[in-house]
N, C-alpha and C positions, 0 to 999 in steps of 0.2 A: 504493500500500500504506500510505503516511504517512496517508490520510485515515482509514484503518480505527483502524489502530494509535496516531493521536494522544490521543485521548479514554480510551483504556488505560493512557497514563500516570501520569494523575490518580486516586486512589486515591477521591474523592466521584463525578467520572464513572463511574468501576467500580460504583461503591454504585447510581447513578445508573440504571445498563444493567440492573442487577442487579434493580431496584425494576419498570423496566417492562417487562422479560420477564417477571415474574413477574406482574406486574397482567393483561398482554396475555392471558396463558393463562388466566387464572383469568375474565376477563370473556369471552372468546370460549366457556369452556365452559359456564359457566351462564347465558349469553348465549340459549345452543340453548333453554333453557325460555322463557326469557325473550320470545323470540322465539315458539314453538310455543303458549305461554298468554298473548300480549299482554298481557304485564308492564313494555311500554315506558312505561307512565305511571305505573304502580309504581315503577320505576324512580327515574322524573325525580322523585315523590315523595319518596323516599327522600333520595334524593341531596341535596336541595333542605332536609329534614327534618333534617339532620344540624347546619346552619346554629346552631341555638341552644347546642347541646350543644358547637359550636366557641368560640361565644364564651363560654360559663358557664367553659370548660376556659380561656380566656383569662383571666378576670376573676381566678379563687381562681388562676391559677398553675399547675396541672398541664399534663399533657398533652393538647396537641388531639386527638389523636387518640383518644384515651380518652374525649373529649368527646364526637368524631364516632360514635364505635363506640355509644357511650348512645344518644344521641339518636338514630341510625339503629336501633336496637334497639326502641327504645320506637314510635318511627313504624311500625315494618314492624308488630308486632306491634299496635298498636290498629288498624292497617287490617283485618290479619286478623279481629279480635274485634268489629269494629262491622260488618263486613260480611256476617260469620257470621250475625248476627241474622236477614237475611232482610229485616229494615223497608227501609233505607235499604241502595240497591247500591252496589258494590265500587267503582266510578266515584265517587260521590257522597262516599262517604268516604274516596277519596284525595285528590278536592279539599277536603273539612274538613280534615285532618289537613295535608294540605300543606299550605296556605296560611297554618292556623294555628301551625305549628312553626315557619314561613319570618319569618312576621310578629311572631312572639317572636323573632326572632334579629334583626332590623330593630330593633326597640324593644331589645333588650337592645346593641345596639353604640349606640345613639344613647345610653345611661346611660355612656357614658366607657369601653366596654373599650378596654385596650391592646395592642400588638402588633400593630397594623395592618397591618404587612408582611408578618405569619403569615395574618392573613386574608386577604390579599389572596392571596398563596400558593397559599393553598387551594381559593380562588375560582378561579381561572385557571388552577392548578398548578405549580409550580416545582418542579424537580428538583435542583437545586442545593441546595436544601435537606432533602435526605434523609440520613438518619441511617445508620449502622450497623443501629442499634436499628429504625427504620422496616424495614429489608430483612430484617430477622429477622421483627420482626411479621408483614411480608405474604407471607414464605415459611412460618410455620406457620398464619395462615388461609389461603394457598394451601393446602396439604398437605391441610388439616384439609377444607376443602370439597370440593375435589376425589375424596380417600376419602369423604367421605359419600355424594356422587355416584354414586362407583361402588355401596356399598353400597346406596343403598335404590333404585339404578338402577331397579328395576321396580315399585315404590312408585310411586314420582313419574314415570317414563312412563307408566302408567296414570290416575293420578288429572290428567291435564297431557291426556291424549285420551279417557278417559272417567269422569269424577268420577262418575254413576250406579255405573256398572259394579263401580267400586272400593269406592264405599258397601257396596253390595249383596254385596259379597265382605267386610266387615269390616274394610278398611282404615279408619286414623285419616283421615282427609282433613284434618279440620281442622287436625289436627296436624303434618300432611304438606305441607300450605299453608305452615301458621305457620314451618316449619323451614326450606323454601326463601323465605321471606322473611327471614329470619333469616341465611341464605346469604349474600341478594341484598343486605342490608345491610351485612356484614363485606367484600364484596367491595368497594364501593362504595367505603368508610371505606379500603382499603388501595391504591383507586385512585387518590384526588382529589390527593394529592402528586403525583401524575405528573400527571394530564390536567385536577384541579380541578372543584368542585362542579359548575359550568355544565356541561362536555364528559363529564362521567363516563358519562352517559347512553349515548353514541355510543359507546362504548366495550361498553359492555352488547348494543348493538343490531348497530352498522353489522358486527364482521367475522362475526356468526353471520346476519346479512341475508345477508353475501356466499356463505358457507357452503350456506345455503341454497338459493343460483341454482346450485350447483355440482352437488349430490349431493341423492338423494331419501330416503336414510332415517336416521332421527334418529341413530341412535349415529355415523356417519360426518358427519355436520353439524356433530355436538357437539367432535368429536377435531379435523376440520378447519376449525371456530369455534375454536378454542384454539388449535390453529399461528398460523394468520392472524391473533387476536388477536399473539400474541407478533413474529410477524415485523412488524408495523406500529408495533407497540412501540418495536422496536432500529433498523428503517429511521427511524422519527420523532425517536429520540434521535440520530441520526448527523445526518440534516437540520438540527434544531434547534439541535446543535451548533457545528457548522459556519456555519451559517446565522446563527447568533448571536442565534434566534428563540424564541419562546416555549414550550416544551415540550408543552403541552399541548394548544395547534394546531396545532401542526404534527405532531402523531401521528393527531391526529383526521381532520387532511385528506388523510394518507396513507392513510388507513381508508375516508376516502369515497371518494379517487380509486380505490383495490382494488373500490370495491365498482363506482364506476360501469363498471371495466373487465369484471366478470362480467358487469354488465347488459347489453352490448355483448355481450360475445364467449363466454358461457356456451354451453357443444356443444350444451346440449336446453332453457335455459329463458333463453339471452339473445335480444337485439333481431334479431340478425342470422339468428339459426337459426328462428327464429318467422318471419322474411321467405321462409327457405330453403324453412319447412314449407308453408307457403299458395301460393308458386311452384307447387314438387311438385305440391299437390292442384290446383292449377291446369292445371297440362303434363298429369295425368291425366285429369282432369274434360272437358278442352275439348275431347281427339278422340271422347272417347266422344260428346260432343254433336253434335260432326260428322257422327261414323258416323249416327247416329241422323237426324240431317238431313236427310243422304245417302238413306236407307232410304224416309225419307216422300217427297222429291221427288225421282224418279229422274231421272237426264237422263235426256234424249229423243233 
């Protein structure tokens, strides 16, 4: 019971538990689009884009995080806007834009920012350095995404499986794009203190991957993308702790070990039940061949 209850003592580990429950759920639920529109290199984009906007926020003095929230703002939305054109596709200008947000954030740490330790932080994640002020933030863009979610729920399931369909009905799409990127940016930004630029990604993808192997229709993917984000959350904060390990891997490789055990042992779409299903057509297939056999060369 001590292992549970030790890390409750400390008033920053509370803040700490507090930060990546609240990330887990918020990246597991808009994970499900994420996932359903291959937004995983959007994603890594994003994530990857926030980089300059951490160190300008380093440079003048304010907050990273304010920095990250920009800079992921501006990224998500010029992918939407260049991509809209039509000339150049949506692939093509996440590699412009990522690369070049990434490689102003490279040149602008190499001009002297300081606070190394905050970069590096956020590079990798550390938990230990979460704020009061941080678990506020990521509890009202949690809240704040989540209700939008629910709200334009059948907006953006539509335009997420059929963007024709939704045009042709007078939905904004483009604006319906533009705002779930806009989502997938604020989530990001309130992620990388717990699991850090690099890993934010897996967080977005891996428990609404797992979600996926489990259940077949999106609303119940999306709800149990967001448990399972959160429970790999507070199992990776107890590991890490304990463990004396790095925060942000060690939540991520709880995330992947979750998911390789769907891949395995899922009832209708893991490895084992796919062996059970071709068995079966097999135990059926093989006496009707017989009979039939049987039929063309009778004994004699």
């Amino acid at each position: 019971m001590d292992w549970l209850t030790e890390p409750l003592r400390d008033v920053g580990a509370v803040r700490a538990l507090m930060a990546v429950f609240v990330m887990g759920a918020t990246c597991g639920a808009i994970g499900a689009y994420v996932i359903v529109r291959r937004l995983a290199f959007i994603g890594d984009a994003v994530s990857h884009g926030v980089l300059p906007g951490v160190v300008i926020a380093s440079l003048i003095g304010t907050s990273i995080l304010i920095g990250a929230a920009a800079a992921g703002l501006v990224t998500a939305i010029g992918i939407a806007v260049v991509a809209r054109s039509g000339r150049i596709r949506e692939d093509a200008a996440i590699g412009v834009l990522f690369t070049g947000a990434f490689a102003l954030g490279v040149v602008l740490i190499g001009t002297g920012a300081d606070a190394d330790e905050q970069l590096e932080s956020l590079l990798v994640g550390e938990l230990h350095d979460v704020t009061a002020g941080n678990v506020v933030l990521g509890v009202i863009t949690s809240v704040s995404a989540l209700a939008i979610l629910a709200l334009l729920h059948k907006e953006l399931l539509l335009t997420s499986f059929d963007r024709t369909l939704a045009s042709a009905q007078g939905y904004p799409v483009f604006a319906l794009d533009a705002l779930l990127l806009v989502l997938l940016a604020m989530t990001i930004v309130i992620s990388i203190q717990a699991v850090g630029i690099i890993l934010v990604v897996a967080m977005l993808v891996t428990p609404s991957a797992t979600a996926r192997l489990l259940v077949d229709r999106f609303v119940p993917m999306l709800i149990l993308g967001s448990v399972i984000g959160a429970l790999v959350g507070v199992i990776g904060f107890y590991l890490a702790f304990h463990l004396e390990a790095a925060s942000g891997g060690t939540i991520v490789l709880v995330a992947t070990a979750l998911f390789g055990l769907a891949f395995v042992l899922s009832p209708t779409h893991g490895v084992l039940a796919h062996r059970r299903l071709r068995h079966a057509r097999h135990d059926v297939v093989a006496p009707a061949v017989d009979r039939r056999a049987g039929h063309e060369h009778p004994a004699d």
